[in-house]
KEKOL-176133 format. One record per residue (C-alpha): x, y, z; residue number from 0; residue in one letter. Coordinates in Angstrom, 2 decimals, always signed. Layout:
BEGIN
+---------+---------+---------+-----+---+
:    east :   north :      up :   k : r :
+---------+---------+---------+-----+---+
:       X :       Y :       Z : NUM : A :
...
+---------+---------+---------+-----+---+
END
This chain:
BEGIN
+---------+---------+---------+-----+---+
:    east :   north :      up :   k : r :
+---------+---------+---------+-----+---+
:  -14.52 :   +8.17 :  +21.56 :   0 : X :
:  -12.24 :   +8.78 :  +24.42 :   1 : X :
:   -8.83 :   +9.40 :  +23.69 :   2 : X :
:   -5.34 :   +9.73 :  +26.02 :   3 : X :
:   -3.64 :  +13.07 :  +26.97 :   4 : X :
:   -1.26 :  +12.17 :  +25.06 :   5 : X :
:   -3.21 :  +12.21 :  +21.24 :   6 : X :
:   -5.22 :  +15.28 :  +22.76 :   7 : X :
:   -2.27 :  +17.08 :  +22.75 :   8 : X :
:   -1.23 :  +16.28 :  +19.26 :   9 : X :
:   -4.83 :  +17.31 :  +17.83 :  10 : X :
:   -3.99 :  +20.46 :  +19.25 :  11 : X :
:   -0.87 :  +21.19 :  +17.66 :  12 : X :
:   -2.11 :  +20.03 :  +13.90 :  13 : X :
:   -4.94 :  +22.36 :  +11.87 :  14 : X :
:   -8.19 :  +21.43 :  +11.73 :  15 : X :
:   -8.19 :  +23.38 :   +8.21 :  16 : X :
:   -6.84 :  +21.75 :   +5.07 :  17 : X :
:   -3.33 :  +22.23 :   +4.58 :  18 : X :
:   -0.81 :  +22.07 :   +1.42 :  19 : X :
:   +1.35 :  +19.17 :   +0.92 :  20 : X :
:   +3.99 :  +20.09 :   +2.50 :  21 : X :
:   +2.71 :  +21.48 :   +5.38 :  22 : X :
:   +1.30 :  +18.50 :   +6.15 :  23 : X :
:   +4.21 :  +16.16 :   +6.31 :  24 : X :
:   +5.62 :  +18.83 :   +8.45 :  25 : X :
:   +2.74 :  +18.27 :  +10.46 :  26 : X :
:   +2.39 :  +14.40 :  +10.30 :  27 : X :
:   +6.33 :  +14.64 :  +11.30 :  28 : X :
:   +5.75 :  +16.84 :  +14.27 :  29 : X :
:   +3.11 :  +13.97 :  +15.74 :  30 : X :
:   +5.20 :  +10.79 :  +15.30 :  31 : X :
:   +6.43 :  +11.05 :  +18.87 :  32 : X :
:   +5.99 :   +7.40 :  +19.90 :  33 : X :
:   +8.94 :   +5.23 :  +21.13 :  34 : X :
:   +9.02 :   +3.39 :  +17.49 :  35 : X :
:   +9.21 :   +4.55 :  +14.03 :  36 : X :
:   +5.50 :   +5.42 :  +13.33 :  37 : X :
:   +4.17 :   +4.71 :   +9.64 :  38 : X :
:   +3.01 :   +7.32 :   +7.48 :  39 : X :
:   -0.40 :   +6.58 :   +5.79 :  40 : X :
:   -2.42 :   +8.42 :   +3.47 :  41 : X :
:   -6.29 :   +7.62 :   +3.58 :  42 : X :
:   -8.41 :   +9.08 :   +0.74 :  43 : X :
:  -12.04 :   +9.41 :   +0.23 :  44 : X :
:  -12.95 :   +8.37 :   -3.48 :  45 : X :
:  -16.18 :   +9.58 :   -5.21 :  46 : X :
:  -17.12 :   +6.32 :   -6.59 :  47 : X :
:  -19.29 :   +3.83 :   -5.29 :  48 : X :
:  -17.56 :   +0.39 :   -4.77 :  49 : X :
:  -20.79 :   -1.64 :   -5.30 :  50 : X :
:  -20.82 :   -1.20 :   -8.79 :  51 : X :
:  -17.66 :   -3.40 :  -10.47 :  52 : X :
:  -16.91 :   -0.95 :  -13.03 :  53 : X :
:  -16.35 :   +1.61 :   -9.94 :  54 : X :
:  -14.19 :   -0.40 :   -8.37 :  55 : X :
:  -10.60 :   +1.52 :   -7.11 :  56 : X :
:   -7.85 :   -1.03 :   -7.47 :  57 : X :
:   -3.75 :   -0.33 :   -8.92 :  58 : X :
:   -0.29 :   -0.70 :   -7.59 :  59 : X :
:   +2.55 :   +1.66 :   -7.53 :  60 : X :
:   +6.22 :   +1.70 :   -6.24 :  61 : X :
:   +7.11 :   +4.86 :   -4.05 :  62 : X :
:  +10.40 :   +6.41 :   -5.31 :  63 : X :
:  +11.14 :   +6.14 :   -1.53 :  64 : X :
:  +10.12 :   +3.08 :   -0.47 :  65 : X :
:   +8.26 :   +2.45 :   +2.66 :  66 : X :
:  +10.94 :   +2.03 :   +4.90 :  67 : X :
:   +9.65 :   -1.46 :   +5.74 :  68 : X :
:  +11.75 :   -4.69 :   +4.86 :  69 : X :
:   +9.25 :   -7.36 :   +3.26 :  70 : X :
:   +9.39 :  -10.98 :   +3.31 :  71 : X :
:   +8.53 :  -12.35 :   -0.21 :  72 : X :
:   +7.36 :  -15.92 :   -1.08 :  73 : X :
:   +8.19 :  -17.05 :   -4.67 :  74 : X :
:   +6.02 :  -20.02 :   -5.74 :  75 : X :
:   +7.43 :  -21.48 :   -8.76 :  76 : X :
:   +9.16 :  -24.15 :  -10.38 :  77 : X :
:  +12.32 :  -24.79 :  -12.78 :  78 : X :
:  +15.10 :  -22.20 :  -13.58 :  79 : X :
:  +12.91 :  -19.61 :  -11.98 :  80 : X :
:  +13.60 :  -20.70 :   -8.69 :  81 : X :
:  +17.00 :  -19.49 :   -9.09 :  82 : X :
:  +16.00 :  -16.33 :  -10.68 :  83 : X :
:  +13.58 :  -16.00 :   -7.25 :  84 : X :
:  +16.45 :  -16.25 :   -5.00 :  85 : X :
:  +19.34 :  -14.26 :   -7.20 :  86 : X :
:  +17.32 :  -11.06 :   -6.45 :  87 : X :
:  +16.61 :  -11.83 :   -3.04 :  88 : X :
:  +13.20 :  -13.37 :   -2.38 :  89 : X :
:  +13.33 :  -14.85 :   +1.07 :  90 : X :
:  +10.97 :  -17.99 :   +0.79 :  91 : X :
:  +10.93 :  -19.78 :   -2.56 :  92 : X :
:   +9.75 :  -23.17 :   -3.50 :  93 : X :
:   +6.44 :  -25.12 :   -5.42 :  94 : X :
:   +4.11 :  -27.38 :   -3.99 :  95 : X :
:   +5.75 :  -27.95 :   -0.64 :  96 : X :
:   +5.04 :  -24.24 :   -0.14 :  97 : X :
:   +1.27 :  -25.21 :   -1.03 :  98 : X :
:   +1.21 :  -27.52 :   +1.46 :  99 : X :
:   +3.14 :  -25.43 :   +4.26 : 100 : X :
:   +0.39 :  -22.62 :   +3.94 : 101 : X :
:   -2.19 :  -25.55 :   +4.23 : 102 : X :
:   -0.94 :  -26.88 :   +7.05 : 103 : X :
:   -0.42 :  -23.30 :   +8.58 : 104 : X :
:   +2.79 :  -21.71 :   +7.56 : 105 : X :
:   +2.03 :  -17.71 :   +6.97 : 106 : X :
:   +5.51 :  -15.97 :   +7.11 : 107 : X :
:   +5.39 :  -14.48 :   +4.11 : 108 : X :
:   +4.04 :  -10.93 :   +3.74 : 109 : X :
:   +3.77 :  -10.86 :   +0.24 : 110 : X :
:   +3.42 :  -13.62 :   -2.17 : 111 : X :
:   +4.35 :  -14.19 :   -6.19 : 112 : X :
:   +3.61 :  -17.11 :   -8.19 : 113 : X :
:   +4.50 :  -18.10 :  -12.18 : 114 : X :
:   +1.37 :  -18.78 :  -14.03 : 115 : X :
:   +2.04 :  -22.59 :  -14.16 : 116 : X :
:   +1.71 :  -22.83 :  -10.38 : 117 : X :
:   -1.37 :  -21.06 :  -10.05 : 118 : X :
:   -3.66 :  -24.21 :  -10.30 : 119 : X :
:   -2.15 :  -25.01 :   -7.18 : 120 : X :
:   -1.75 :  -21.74 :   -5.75 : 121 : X :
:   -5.77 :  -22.04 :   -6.63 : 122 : X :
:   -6.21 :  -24.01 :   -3.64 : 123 : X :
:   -5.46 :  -21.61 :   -1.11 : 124 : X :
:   -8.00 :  -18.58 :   -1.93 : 125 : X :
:   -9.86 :  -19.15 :   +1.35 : 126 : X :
:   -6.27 :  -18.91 :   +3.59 : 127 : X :
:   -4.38 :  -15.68 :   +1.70 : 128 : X :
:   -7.48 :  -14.24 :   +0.27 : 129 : X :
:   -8.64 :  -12.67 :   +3.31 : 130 : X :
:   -5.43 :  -11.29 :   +4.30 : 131 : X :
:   -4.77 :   -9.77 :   +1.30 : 132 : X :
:   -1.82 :  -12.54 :   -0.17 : 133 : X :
:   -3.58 :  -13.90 :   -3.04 : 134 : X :
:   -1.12 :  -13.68 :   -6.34 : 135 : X :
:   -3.27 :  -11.45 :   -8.88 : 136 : X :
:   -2.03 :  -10.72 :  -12.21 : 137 : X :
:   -3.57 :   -7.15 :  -11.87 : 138 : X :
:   -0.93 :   -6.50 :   -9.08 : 139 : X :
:   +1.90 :   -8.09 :  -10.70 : 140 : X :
:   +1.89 :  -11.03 :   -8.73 : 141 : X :
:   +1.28 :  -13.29 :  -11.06 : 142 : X :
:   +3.96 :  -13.37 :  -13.84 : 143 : X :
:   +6.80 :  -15.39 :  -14.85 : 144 : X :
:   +9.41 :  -12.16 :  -14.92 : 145 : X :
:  +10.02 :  -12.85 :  -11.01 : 146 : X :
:  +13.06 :  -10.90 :  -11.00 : 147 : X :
:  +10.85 :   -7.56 :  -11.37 : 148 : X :
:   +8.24 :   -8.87 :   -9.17 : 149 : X :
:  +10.69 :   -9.65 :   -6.57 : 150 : X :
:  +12.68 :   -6.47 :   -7.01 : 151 : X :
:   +9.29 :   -4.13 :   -6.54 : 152 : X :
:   +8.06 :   -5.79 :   -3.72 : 153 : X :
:  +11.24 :   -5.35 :   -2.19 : 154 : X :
:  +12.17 :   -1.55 :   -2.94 : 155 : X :
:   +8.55 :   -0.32 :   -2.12 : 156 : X :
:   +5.60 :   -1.64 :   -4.11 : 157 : X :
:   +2.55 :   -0.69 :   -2.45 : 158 : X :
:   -1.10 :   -1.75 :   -3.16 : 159 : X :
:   -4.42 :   -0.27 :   -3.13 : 160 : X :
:   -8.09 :   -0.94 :   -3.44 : 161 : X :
:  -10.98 :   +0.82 :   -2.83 : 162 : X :
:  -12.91 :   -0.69 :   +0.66 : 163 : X :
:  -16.65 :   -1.20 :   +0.84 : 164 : X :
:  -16.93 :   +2.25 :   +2.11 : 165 : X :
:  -14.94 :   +4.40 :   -0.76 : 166 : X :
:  -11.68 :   +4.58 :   +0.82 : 167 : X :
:   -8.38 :   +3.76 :   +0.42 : 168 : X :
:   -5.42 :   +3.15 :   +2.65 : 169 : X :
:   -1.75 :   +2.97 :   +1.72 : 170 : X :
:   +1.64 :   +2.75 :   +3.53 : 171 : X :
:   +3.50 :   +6.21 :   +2.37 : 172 : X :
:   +6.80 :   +5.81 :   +4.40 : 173 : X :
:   +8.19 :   +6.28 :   +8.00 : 174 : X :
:   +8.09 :   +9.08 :  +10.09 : 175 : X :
:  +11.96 :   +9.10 :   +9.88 : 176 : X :
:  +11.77 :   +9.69 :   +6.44 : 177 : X :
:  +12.83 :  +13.63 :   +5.37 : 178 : X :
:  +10.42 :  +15.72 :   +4.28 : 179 : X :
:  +10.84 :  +15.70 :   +0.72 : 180 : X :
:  +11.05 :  +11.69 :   +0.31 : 181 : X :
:   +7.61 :  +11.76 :   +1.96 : 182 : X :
:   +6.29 :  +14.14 :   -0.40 : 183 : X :
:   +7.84 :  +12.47 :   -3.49 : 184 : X :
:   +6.53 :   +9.11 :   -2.07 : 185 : X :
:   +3.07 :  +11.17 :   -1.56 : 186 : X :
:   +2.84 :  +12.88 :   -4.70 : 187 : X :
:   +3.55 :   +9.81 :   -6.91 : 188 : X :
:   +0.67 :   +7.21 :   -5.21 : 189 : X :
:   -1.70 :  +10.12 :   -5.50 : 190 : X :
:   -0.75 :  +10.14 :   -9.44 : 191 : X :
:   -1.44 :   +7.03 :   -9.38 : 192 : X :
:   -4.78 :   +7.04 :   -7.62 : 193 : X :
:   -5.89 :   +9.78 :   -9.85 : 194 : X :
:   -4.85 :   +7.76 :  -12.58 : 195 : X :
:   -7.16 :   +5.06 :  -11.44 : 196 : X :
:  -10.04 :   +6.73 :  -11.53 : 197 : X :
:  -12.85 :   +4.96 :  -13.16 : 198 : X :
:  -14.95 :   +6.79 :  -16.36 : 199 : X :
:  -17.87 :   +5.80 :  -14.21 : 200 : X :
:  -17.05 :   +7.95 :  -11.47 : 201 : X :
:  -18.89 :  +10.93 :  -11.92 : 202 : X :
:  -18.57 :  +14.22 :   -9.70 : 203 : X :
:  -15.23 :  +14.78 :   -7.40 : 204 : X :
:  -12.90 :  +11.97 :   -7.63 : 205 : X :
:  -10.92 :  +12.65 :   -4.36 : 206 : X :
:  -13.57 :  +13.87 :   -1.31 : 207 : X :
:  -10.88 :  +13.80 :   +1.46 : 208 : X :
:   -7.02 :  +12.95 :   +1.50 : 209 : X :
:   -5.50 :  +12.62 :   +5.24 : 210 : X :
:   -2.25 :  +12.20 :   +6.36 : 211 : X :
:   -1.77 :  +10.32 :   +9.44 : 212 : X :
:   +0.99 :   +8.04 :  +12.08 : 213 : X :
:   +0.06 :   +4.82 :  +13.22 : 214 : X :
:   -0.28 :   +6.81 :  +16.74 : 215 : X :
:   -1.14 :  +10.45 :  +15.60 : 216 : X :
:   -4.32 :  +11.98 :  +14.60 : 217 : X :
:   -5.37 :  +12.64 :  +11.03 : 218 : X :
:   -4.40 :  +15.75 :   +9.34 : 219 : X :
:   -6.35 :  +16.92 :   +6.32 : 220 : X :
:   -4.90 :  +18.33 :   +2.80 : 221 : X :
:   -6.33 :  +20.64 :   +0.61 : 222 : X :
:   -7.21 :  +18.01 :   -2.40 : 223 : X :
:   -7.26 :  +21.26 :   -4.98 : 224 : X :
:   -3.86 :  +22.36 :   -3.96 : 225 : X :
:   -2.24 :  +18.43 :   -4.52 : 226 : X :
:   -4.29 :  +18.58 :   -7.65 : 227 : X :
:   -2.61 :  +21.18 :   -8.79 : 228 : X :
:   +0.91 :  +19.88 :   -8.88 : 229 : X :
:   +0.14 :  +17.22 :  -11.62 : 230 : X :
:   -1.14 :  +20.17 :  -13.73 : 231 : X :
+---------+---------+---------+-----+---+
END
């Protein structure tokens, strides 16, 4: 794959040996040198294979830090918890004529929650915010009548992850902005989380490969052991 001077001269500064926590942000820091305020994502490697349901990678967590992004939240609901939704700030909140926006093409919402008594009509739209990842699950807290907390995560940093087809996973950890030790903090607790996750089925190493990367800067790789070790 051909890549710019540019990234060339980032892979150059950044080991191509595994590296401690720490070093790493300081790495993933030194890289962020586009125009805008690159995003810090961790990608990880899981030992588990994703074809088998009882393998299956899938959790949410909020990062002490946040991610530095401000998300648009969609409260379907009905009732008194419509004013509950907007008291804590969700920015969209309504019932069926929300249904029917999304329908007829509506998608400004990044994240969606609905109460359990809208979900026969929230139902409908599996094919639209499937897909992209908007569906209201109970698993990920999206489903529930306490909307306040739903709300309130989403907004100070509640992140998702699921395993892919291919083993890995792919999570939001931050800005490049962010100081060193939020990153870590944010870094340390999704791992804990991941680790957490980890299905009894899963047999041999859990976590193959952990990398740090910007959304313009190339990957740098941490020594799993040495992370490992901090939860010890």
């Amino acid at each position: 794959m051909k890549t710019g001077k540019r990234f060339r001269k980032l892979e150059e500064i950044v080991s191509s040996e595994p590296v401690g926590l720490e070093e790493a942000v300081e790495a993933v820091k030194k890289t962020a040198t586009a125009k805008f305020d690159e995003t810090v994502e961790l990608a990880a490697r899981l030992g588990v294979d994703p074809k088998h349901s009882e393998q299956l990678v899938r959790g949410t967590v909020v990062l002490p830090f946040g991610t530095g992004k401000s998300v648009k939240v969609l409260v379907i609901t009905k009732g008194e918890k419509e004013k509950e939704a907007l008291e804590v700030g969700a920015d969209f909140v309504g019932g069926s004529e929300y249904v029917k926006k999304i329908q007829d093409g509506w998608l400004e919402a990044e994240k969606i929650v609905a109460t359990p008594d809208m979900m026969g009509e929230v139902g409908k739209l599996g094919k639209i915010l499937g897909p992209r990842g908007l569906m209201p699950n109970p698993k990920s807290g999206t489903v529930t009548f306490d909307v306040a907390k739903a709300v309130k995560d989403l907004k100070s940093g509640k992140v998702e992850f699921r395993v892919d087809k291919g083993g890995n996973v792919h999570v939001p950890v931050g800005k490049a902005s962010f100081d060193k030790q939020k990153l870590v903090e944010n870094i340390k607790t999704l791992v804990r989380e991941l680790v957490r996750a980890k299905p009894a089925a899963a047999k041999g190493q859990y976590l193959k490969k952990v990398k740090l990367s910007t959304t313009m800067g190339p990957g740098i790789t941490l020594d799993t052991q040495s992370v490992l070790q901090m939860f010890k």
